[in-house]
C-alpha positions in Angstrom: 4.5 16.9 -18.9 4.0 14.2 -15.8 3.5 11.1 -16.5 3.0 9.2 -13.6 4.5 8.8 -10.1 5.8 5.9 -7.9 6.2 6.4 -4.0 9.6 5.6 -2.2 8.4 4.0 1.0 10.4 3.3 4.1 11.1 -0.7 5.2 13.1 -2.2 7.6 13.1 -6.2 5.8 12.9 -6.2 2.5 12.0 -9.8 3.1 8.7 -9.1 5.2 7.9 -6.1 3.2 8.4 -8.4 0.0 6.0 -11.9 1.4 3.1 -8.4 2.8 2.7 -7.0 -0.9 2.9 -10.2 -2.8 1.0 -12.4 -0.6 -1.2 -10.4 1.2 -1.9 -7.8 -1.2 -1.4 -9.0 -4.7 1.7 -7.4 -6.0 4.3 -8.3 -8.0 8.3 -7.8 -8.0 9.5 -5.6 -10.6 12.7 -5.8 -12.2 15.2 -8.6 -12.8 18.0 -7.7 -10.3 17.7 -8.5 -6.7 18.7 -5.4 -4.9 19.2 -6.1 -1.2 18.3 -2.6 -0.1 15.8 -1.6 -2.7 12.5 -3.2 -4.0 10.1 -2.4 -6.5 6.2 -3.8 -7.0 3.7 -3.3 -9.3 -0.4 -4.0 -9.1 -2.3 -3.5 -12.3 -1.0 0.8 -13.2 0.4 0.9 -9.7 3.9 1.0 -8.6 5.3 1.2 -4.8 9.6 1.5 -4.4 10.7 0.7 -0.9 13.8 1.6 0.8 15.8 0.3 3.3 15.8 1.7 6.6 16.6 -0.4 9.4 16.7 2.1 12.3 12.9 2.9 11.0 10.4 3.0 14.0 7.3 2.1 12.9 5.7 4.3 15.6 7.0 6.9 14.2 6.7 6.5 10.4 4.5 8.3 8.4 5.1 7.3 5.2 1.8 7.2 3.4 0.2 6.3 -0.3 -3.7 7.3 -1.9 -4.5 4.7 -4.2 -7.7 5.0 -6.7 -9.4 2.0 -7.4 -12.0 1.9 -9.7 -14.0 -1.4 -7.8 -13.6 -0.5 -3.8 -16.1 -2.9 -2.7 -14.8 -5.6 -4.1 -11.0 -5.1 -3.2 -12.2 -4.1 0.7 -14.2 -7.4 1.1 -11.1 -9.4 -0.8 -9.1 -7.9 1.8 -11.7 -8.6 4.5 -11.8 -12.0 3.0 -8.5 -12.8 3.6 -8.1 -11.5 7.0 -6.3 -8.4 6.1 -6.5 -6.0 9.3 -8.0 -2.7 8.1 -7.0 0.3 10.2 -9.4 0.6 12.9 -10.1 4.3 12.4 -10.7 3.6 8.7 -12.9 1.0 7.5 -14.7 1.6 4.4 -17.3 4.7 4.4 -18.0 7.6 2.0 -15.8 10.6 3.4 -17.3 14.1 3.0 -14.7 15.6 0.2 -16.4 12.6 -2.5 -14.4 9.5 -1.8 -15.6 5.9 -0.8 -12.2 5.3 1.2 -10.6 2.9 3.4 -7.1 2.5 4.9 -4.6 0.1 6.5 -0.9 -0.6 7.2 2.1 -2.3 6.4 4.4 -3.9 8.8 6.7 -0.7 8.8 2.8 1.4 9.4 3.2 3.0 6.1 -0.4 4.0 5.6 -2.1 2.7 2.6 -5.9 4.3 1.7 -7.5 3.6 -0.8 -9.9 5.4 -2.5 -13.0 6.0 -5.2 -15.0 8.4 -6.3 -18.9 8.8 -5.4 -19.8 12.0 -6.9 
């Protein structure tokens, strides 16, 4: 039986990576090692693992993550709120497959969208 799953995204500075999720986005550092080329956050149920990859270039990453949320509007206009650039090709709007869904990136570009249920 699955259980549950936590994605094993790309970053260059664990650093940057760290002060984007924590500050920007509300997350929280898991575990009580501090492993230089590894790092682990958690958000409510949610967990994200980032490795290192220093060569990385963002224009050519496509790492990506679908997030549920159960309160969209509310975590797009705290975003909003606090100046958090949404992708320009995916602000918040109903998509036709059932989702309320918007996206944006990381400094590496992994693509975060997150998404609810309208139907």
């Amino acid at each position: 039986m699955l259980i549950d799953v936590h994605p094993k995204l790309p970053m260059r500075d664990r650093v940057r990576t760290l002060d984007f999720y924590v500050t920007q986005l509300g997350f929280e550092a898991l575990g009580s090692e501090d492993f230089e080329a590894y790092l682990m956050l958690r958000k409510d149920s949610i967990e994200i693992h980032f490795f290192e990859f220093k060569a990385l270039d963002p224009k050519e990453n496509y790492g990506q993550v679908y997030i549920r949320t159960d309160d969209i509007d509310h975590l797009y206009q705290s975003l909003l709120d606090k100046k958090i650039p949404i992708h320009p090709n995916a602000p918040l709007q109903i998509k036709p497959w059932g989702q309320k869904e918007f996206s944006l990136l990381d400094p590496d570009n992994n693509l975060l969208t997150f998404g609810q249920g309208v139907l």
